[in-house]
C-alpha positions in Angstrom: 0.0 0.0 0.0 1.3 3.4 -1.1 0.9 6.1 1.2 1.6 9.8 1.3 2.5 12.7 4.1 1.1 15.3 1.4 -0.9 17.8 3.3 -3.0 19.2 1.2 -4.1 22.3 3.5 -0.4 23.5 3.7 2.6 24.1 1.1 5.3 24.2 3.5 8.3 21.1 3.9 6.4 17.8 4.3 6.8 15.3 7.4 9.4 13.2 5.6 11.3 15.8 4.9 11.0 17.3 8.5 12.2 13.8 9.7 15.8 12.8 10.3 17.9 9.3 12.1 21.2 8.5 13.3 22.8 5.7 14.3 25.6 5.9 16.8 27.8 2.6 17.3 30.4 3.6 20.3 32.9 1.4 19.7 34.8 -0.5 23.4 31.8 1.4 25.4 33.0 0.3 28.3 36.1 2.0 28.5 35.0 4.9 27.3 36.3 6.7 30.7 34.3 10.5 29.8 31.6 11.3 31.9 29.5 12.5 29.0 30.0 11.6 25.4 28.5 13.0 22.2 27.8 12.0 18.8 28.1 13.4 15.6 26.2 15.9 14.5 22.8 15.0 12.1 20.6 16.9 10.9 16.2 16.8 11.2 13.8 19.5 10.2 16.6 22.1 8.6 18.4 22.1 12.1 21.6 20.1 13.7 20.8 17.6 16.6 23.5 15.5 18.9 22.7 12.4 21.0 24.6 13.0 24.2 24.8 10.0 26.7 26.2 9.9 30.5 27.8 6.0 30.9 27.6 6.5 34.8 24.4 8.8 34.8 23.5 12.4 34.8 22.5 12.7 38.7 22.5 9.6 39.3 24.3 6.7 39.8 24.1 3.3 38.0 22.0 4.1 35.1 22.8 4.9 31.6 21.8 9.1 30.3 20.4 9.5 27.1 19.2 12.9 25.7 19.0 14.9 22.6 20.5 17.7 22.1 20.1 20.9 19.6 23.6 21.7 18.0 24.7 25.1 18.1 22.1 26.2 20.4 23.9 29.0 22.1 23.6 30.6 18.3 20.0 30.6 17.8 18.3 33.5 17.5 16.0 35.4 21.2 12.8 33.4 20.8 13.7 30.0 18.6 11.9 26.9 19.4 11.4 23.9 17.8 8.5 21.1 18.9 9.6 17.8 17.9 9.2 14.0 18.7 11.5 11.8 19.2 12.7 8.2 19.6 15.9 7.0 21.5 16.6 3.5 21.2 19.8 0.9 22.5 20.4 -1.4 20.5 20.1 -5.2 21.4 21.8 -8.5 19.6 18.2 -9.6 19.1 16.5 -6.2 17.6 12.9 -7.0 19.4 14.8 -7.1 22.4 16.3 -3.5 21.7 15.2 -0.7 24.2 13.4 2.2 23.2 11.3 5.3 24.5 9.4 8.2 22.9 8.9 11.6 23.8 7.5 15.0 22.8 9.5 18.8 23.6 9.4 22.1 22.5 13.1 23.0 22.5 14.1 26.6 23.1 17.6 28.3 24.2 16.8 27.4 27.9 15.8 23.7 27.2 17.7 22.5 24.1 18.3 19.0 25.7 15.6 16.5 26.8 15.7 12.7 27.8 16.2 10.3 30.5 18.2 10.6 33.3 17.0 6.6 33.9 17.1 5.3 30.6 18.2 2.3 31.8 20.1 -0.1 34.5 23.7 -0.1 33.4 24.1 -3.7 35.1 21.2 -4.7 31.9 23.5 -3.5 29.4 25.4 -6.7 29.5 22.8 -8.7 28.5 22.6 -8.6 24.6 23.0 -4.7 24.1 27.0 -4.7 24.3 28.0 -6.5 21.0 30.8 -9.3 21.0 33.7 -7.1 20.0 32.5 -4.5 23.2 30.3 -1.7 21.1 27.4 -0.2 22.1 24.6 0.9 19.3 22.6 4.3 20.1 19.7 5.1 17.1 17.5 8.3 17.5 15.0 9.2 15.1 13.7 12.8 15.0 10.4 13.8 13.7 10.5 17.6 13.6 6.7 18.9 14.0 5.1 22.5 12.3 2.6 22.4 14.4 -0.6 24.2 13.3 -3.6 25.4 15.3 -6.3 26.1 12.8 -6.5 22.4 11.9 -5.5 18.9 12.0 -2.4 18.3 10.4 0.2 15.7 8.9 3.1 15.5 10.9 4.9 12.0 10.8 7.0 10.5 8.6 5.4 7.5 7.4 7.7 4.6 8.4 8.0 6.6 11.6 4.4 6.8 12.0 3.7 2.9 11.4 6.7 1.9 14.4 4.5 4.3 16.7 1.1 3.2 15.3 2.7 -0.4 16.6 3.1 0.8 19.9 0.6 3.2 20.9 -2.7 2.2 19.0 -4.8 1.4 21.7 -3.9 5.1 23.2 -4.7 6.5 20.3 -8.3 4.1 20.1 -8.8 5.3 23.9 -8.3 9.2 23.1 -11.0 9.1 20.3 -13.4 6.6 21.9 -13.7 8.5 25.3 -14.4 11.9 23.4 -17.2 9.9 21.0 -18.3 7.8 23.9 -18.9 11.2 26.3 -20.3 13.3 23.9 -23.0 10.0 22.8 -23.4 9.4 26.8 -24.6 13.2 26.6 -27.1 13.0 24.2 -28.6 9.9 25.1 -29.5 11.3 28.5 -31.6 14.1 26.6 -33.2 11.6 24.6 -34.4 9.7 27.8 -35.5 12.5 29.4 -38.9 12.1 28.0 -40.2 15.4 29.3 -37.1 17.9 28.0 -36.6 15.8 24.6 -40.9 16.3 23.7 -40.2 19.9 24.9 -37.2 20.1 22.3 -39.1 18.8 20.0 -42.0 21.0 20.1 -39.1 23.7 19.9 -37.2 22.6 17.0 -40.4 21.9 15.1 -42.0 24.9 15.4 -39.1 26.7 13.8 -39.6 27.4 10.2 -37.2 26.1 7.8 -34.4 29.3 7.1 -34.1 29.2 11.2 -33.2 25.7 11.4 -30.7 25.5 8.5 -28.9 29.0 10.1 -28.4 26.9 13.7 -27.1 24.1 11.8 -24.1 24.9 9.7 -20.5 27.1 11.8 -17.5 28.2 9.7 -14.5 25.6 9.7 -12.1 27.2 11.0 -13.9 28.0 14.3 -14.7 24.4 14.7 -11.4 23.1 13.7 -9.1 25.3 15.8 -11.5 23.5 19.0 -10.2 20.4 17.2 -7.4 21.3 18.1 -6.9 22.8 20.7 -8.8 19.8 22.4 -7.0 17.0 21.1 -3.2 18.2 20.5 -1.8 18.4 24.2 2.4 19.1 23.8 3.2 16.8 27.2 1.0 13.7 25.6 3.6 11.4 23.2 0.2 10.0 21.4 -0.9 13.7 20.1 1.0 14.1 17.2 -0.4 10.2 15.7 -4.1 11.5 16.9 -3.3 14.6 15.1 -2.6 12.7 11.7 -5.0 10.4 12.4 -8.2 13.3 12.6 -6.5 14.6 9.8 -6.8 11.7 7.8 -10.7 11.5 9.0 -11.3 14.9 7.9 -10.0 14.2 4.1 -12.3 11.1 4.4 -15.5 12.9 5.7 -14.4 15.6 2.9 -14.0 13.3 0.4 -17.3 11.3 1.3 -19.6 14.1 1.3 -18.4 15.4 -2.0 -19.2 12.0 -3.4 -15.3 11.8 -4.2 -13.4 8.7 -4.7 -12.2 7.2 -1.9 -8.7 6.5 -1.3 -7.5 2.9 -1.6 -6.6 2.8 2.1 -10.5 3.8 3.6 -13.4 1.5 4.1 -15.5 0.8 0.9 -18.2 3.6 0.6 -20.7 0.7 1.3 -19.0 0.4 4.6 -18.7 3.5 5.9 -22.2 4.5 7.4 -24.1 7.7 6.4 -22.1 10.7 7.2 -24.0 13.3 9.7 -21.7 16.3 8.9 -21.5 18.0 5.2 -18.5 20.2 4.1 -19.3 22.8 1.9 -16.5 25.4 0.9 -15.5 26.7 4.1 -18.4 25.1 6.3 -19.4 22.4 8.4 -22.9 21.8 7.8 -26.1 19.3 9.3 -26.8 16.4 7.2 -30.2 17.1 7.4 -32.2 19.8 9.8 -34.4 17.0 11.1 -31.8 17.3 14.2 -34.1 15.2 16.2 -33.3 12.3 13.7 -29.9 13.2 13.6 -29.6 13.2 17.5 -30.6 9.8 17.6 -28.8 8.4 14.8 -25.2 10.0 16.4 -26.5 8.0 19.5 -27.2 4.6 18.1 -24.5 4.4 15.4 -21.1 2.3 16.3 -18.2 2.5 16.4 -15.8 0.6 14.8 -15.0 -2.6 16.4 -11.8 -2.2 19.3 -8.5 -3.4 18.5 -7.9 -7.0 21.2 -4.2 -6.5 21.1 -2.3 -4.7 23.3 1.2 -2.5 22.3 3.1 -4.5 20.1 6.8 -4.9 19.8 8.4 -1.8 17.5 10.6 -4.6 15.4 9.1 -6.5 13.1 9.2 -10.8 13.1 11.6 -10.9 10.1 11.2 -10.8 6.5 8.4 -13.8 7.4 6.1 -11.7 8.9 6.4 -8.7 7.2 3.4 -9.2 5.2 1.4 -9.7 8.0 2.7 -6.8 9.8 1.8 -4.3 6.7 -1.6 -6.1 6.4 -2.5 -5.3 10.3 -1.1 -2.0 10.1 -3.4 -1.1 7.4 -6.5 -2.2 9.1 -5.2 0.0 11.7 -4.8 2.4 9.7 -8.2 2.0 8.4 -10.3 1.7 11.6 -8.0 4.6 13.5 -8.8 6.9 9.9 -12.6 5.8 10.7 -12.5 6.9 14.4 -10.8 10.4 13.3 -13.8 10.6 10.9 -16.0 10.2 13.3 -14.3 12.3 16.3 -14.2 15.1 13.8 -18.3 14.3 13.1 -19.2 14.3 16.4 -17.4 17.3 17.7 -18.8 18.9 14.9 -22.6 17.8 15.8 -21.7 18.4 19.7 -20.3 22.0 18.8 -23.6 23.1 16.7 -25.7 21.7 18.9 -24.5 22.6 22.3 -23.4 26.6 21.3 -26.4 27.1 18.9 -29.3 25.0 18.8 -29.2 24.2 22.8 -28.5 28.1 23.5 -31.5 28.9 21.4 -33.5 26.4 23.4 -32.5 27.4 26.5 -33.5 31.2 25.4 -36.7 30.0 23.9 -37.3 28.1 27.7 -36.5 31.3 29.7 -38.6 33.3 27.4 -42.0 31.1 27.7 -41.2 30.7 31.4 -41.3 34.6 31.7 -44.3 34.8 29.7 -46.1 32.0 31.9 -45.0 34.6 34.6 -46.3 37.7 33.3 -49.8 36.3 32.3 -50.0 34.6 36.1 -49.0 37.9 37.0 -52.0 39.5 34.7 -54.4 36.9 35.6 -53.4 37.3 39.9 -53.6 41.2 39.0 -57.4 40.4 37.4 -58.4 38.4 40.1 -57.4 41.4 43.1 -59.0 44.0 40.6 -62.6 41.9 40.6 -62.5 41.6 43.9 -62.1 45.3 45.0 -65.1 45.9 42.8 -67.0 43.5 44.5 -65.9 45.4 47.9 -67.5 48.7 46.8 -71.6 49.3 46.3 -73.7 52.6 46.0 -74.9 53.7 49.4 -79.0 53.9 48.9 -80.3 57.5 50.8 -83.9 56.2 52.8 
């Protein structure tokens, strides 16, 4: 399966060309007798990077240091900073045995190193990681990030990305199916509120037609920047793969609604269920202004079945099972493209419906409550003015 970074909403350096790796071998590592060592320089994203490792620790005793490093830092201009993530890994004899962590930072002049002071035990680097002739491997790969914040965007390189789908799918699953699964839990409570959902009813129906289609359509760009906003968090190491992920969904649900072809990598348009959103130009609109329907269907509509496994091992079984491996990471692919679609869908429907269409009920609530008020008040003002008349006759003269 061919893939792309392209990101068709921006026309800057793609992800694979923001992406750079280094391997380090450190030849009779244990005499190196420094208490810091560096590596050559490489470069990622248009800027210079250095792995820089502590044998005996940085702080602390026993443990191995790793960290990465800007080059040159001292040079950078007042204000530089870079967000990037990055993976840091030791090499073992058997490479599923290899030892590796992930991280996100936004490096600046004050923090242009970040790692582990803990990487590891320096007792476990004995078993497998020191080769037979006494070297020690160090790879880092760099994924350099423009992050955006009008929009979902691409930002992995797309071997990268697959080693971190491998490892942090079912984060990824859990991130989108908590925001679905919330906003659904949300809705079905209004719909089983007998009471409030016949009262929104009898609201949204007596609207005429040119009100209802104004409360259900919002600019793009207001709903995406919520996007977002709510979904990239800089400390989470999952963001940037939910990021490309609701991308991805967004290109589909784009695509769907403008009766497009669909990529080779999506579901089959007889899979997919009906869409609730429509894009139009430069706006997110209702499916349909029946929102009662739509409610309903939003709330009773799966979601894609849940992924059993749990992280898998970064290194793939061998040339044997490299097939298999491409053939489950496109089914991930596809099911964690169907869950962005349908974050993106539902955030769209929750954002219409609770900053529009639930305001408006709300106002339309207060506003029948104050006129119940006023006429009790009118009819309780009636009933005092009757009975002074009755309190009053004409005196007869005998």
């Amino acid at each position: 399966m061919a893939d792309t970074d392209v990101d068709d909403d921006y026309d800057g350096l793609k992800p694979s060309e923001l992406f750079g790796k280094h391997t380090w071998k450190i030849e009779k590592f244990s005499q190196v007798g420094k208490r810091e060592f560096r590596s050559n320089w490489f470069e990622a994203g248009g800027y210079n990077w250095y792995i820089l490792i502590y044998p005996e620790g940085c702080d602390v005793s026993n443990y191995l240091s790793l960290f990465l490093c800007v080059a040159n830092y001292d040079k950078l201009l007042p204000g530089w900073s870079q967000f990037a993530q990055f993976t840091i890994s030791v090499v073992h004899k058997d490479p599923k045995k290899s030892k590796s962590a992930d991280t996100l930072h936004r490096f600046w002049k004050k923090e242009h190193d970040w790692g582990w002071k803990k990487f590891m035990e320096l007792p476990k680097l004995h078993d497998g990681f020191i080769d037979d002739f006494g070297s020690l491997t160090i790879e880092a790969h760099v994924q350099v990030i423009r992050d955006r914040v009008d929009r979902p965007f691409r930002c992995l390189d797309y071997d990268y990305k697959k080693e971190l789908v491998r490892v942090y799918l079912p984060n990824v699953e859990q991130i989108f199916r908590r925001f679905v699964e919330e906003r659904i839990s949300k809705l079905e409570k209004l719909i089983e509120d007998k009471a409030k959902w016949t009262s929104f009813g009898d609201f949204w129906l007596g609207m005429d037609q040119n009100s209802r289609q104004r409360m259900s359509i919002e600019k793009m760009d207001v709903i995406l920047k919520g996007v977002v906003k709510h979904f990239f968090i800089e400390k989470e190491v999952s963001s940037p793969l939910v990021m490309d992920f609701l991308y991805s969904g967004l290109k589909d649900l784009e695509g769907q609604t403008k009766n497009k072809k669909a990529s080779p990598r999506l579901l089959d348009a007889k899979e997919l269920p009906a869409p609730l959103v429509n894009v139009d130009k430069d706006m997110f609109l209702l499916v349909d202004d029946d929102v009662l329907l739509l409610l309903q269907r939003a709330a009773l509509e799966p979601l894609p079945p849940k992924d059993e496994n749990g992280p898998q091992n970064r290194i793939k079984d061998g040339n044997d099972g490299e097939e298999v491996n491409m053939e489950a990471y496109e089914r991930d692919e596809i099911r964690l493209t169907e869950l962005g679609r349908r974050t993106v869908e539902i955030f769209v429907l929750d954002h219409i419906f609770s900053s529009k269409i639930e305001v408006a009920y709300q106002e339309a609530i207060v506003l029948k409550r104050q006129e119940e008020l006023i006429r009790e008040e009118e009819e309780e003002a009636s009933k005092r003015s009757k009975g002074l008349k009755k309190g009053f006759g004409k005196c007869r003269l005998n």
